[in-house]
C-alpha positions as CSV (number, residue, x, y, z in Angstrom):
1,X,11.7,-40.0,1.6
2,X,11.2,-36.0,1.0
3,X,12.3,-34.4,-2.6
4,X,13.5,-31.3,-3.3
5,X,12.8,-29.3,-6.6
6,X,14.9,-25.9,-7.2
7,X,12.7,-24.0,-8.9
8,X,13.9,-20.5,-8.7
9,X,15.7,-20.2,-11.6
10,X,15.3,-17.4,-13.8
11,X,15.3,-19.4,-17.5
12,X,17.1,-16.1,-19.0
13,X,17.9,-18.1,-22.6
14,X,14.2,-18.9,-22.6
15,X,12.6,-15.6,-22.9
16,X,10.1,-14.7,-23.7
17,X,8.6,-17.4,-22.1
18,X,10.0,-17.1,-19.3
19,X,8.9,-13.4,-19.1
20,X,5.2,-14.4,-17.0
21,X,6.7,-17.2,-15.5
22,X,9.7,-19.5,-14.2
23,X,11.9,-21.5,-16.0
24,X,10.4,-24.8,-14.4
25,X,6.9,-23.8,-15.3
26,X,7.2,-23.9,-19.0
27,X,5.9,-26.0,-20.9
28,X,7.2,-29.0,-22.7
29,X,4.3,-31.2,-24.5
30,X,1.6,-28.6,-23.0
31,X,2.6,-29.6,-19.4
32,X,4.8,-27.9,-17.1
33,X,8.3,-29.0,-16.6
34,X,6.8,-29.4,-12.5
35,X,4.5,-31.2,-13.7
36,X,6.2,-33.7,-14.6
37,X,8.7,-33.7,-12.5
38,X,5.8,-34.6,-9.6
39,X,4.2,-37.0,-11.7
40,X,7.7,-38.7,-12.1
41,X,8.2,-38.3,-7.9
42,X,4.9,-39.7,-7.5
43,X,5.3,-42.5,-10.3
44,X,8.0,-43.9,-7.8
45,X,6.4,-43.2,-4.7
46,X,7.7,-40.3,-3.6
47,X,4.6,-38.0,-2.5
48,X,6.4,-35.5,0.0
49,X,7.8,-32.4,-2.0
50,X,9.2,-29.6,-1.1
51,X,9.9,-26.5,-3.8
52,X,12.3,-24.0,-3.7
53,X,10.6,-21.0,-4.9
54,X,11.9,-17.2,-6.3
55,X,11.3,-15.8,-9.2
56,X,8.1,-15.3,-9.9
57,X,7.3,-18.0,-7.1
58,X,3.1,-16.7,-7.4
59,X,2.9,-18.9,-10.9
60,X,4.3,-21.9,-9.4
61,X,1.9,-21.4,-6.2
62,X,-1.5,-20.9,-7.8
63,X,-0.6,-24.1,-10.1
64,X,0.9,-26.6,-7.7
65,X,-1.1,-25.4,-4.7
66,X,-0.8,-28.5,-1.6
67,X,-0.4,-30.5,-4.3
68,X,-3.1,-32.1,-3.3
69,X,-4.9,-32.7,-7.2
70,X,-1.2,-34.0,-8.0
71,X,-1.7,-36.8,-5.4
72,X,1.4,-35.4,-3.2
73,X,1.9,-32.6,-0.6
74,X,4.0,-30.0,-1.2
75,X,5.5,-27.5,0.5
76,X,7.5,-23.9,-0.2
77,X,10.7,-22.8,0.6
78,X,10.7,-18.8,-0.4
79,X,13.9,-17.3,-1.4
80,X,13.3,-13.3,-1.1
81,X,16.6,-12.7,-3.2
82,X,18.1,-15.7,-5.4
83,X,20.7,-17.7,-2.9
84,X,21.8,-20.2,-5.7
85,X,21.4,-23.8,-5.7
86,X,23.1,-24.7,-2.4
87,X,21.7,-21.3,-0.8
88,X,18.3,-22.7,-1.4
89,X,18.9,-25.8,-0.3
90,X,19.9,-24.6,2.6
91,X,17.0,-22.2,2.6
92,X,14.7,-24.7,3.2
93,X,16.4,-26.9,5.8
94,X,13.4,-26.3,8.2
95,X,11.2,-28.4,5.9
96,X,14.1,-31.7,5.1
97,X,13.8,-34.6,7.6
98,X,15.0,-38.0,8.1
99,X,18.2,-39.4,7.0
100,X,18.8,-38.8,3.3
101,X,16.1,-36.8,0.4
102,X,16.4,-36.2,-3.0
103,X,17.4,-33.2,-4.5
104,X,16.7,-32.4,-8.5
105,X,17.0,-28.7,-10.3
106,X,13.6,-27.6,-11.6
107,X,14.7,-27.9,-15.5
108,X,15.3,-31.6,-16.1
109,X,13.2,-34.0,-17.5
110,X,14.0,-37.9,-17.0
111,X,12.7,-41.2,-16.0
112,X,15.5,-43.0,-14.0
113,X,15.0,-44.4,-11.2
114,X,15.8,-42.5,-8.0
115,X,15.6,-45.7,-6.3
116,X,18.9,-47.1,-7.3
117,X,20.7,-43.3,-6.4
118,X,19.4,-43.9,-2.6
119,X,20.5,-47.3,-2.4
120,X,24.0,-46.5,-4.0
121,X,24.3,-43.8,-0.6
122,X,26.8,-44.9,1.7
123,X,27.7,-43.9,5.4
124,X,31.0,-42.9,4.8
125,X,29.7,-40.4,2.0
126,X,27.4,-37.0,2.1
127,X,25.5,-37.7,-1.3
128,X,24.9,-39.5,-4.9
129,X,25.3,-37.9,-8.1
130,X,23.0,-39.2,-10.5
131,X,25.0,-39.3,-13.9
132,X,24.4,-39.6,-17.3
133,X,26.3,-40.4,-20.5
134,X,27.0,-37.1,-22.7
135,X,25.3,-36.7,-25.6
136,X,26.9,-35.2,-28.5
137,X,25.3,-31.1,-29.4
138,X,26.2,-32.2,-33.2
139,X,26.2,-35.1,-35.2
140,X,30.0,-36.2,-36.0
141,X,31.7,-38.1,-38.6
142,X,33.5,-41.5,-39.2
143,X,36.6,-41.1,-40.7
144,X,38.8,-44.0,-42.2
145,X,41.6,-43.1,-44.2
146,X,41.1,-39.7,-44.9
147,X,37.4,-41.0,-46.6
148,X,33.7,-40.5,-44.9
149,X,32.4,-43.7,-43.8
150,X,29.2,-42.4,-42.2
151,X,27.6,-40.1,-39.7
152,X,26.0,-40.5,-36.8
153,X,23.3,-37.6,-35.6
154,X,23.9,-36.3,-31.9
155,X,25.0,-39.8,-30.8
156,X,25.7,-40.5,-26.8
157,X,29.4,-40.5,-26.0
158,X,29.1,-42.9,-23.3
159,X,33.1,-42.3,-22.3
160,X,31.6,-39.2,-20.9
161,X,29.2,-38.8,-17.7
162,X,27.6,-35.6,-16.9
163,X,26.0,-34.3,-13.6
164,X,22.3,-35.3,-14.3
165,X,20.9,-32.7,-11.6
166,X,19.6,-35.3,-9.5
167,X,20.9,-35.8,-6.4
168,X,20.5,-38.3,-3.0
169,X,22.0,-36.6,-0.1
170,X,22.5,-37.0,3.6
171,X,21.1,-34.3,5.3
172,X,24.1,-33.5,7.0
173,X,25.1,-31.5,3.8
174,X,23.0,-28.7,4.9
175,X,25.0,-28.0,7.6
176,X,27.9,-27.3,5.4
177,X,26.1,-25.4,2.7
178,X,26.7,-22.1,1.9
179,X,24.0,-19.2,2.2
180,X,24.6,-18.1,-0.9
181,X,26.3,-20.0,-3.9
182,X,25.6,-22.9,-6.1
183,X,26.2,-26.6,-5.0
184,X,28.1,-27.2,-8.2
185,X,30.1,-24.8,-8.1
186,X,31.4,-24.9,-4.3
187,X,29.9,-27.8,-2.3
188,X,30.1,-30.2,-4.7
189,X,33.9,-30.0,-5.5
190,X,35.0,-29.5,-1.9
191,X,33.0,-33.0,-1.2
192,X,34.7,-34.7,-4.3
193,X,38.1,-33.6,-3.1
194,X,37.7,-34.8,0.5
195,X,36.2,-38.3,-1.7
196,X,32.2,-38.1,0.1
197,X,30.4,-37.8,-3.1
198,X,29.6,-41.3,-4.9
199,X,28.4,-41.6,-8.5
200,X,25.5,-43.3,-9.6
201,X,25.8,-44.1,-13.5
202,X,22.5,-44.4,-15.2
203,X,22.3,-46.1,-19.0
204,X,19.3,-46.3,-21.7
205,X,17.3,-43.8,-19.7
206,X,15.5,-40.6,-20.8
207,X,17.0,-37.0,-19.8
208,X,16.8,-33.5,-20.6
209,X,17.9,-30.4,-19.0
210,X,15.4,-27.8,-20.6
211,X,17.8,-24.3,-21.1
212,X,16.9,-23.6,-25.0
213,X,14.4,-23.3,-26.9
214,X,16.1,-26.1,-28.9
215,X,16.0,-28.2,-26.1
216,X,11.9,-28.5,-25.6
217,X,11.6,-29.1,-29.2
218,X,13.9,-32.0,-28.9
219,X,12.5,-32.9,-25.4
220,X,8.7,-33.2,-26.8
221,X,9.6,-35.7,-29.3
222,X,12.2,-37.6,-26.7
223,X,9.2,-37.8,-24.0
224,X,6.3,-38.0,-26.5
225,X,5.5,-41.0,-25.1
226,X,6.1,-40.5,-21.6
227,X,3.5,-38.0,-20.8
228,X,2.4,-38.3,-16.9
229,X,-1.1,-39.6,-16.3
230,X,-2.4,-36.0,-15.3
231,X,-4.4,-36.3,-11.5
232,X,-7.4,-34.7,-10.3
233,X,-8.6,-35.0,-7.1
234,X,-6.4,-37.3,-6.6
235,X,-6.9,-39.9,-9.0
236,X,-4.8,-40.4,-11.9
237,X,-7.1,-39.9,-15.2
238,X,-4.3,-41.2,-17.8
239,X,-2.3,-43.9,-17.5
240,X,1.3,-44.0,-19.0
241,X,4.6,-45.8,-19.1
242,X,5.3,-43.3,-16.3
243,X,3.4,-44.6,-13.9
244,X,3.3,-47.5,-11.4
């Protein structure tokens, strides 16, 4: 099973950081949102990688390299002008093999099981959305009878799923990709209408979609304890709930 990271993106909301490099190389904890994102492939045995590069692609290259002192193999997909989610997918069909991979955008932090999205893949369906409940941007009130009867800060709204940005799909889908354009926006809508998309729900996991500055504060203390054992040469140096 391959994997691929979009990792082009330009992080605009997180400047400056985002200034000398891309949005899935900053940092969150002092590692790089790749970072863990490999470590969390690898961590469920998932060691073939390919990224899909652009903006400012020379940062992500001289840190991930092969891969190699990550303990996977890894491999580029250049876009020369952004394409957009579904144009870089596309981009990089040359590199996708077998019958299904994983696709994940390159600003999400989680530890769910990517396991349970392959297995919920069907043959009558293109792909798997991984979903997750929403969780509230503010904390809300409990009203009885006009009268405060508490509060509850940022709480998950769990009559709500959202697009976790994780994704199992046949790869037949790149055959109907777009060369420019994002999958949300066009390809995934289209499949939904036509019923090919299936939904995997995923409950008491850890996620985060980095796009503040807001959001690595809260994502540091969220995956605290969830920092990758870091590899070199191939052998992991830290061990961690993370890995297996």
């Amino acid at each position: 099973m391959k994997a691929v990271i979009l990792a082009g993106g330009f992080g605009k909301r997180l400047k400056p950081l985002t200034n000398d490099r891309p949005k899935p190389m900053v940092e969150v904890a002092g590692i790089p949102i790749l970072e863990w994102q490999i470590n969390w492939l690898r961590s469920h045995n998932i060691r073939e990688i390919v990224i899909c590069v652009g903006y400012l692609k020379e940062t992500v290259l001289n840190y991930i390299g092969s891969g190699q002192k990550f303990g996977v193999s890894v491999g580029y997909s250049v876009e020369e002008e952004p394409l957009g989610t579904g144009g870089a997918l596309k981009n990089a069909k040359s590199l996708i093999s077998g019958e299904n991979f994983i696709a994940m955008n390159g600003d999400i932090l989680t530890d769910l099981d990517p396991w349970k999205l392959v297995g919920d893949q069907s043959k009558d369906c293109v792909g798997s959305i991984a979903a997750v409940a929403l969780r509230s941007p503010f904390g809300i009130i409990e009203i009885k009878d006009g009268y405060a009867k508490g509060f509850r800060e940022k709480p998950i709204l769990r009559d709500y799923w959202i697009n976790a940005g994780v994704y199992c799909l046949s790869t037949k889908i790149l055959e109907i990709l777009p060369d420019q354009g994002n999958l949300e926006a066009t390809t995934l809508p289209r499949l939904a209408s036509e019923g090919k998309i299936r939904v995997t729900r995923y409950e008491n996991v850890h996620w985060r979609s980095i796009d503040t500055h807001k959001d690595i504060e809260e994502a540091q203390k969220e995956f605290e304890d969830l920092i990758p054992g870091r590899v070199q040469n191939g052998k992991v140096i830290a061990e961690n709930s993370l890995q297996k």
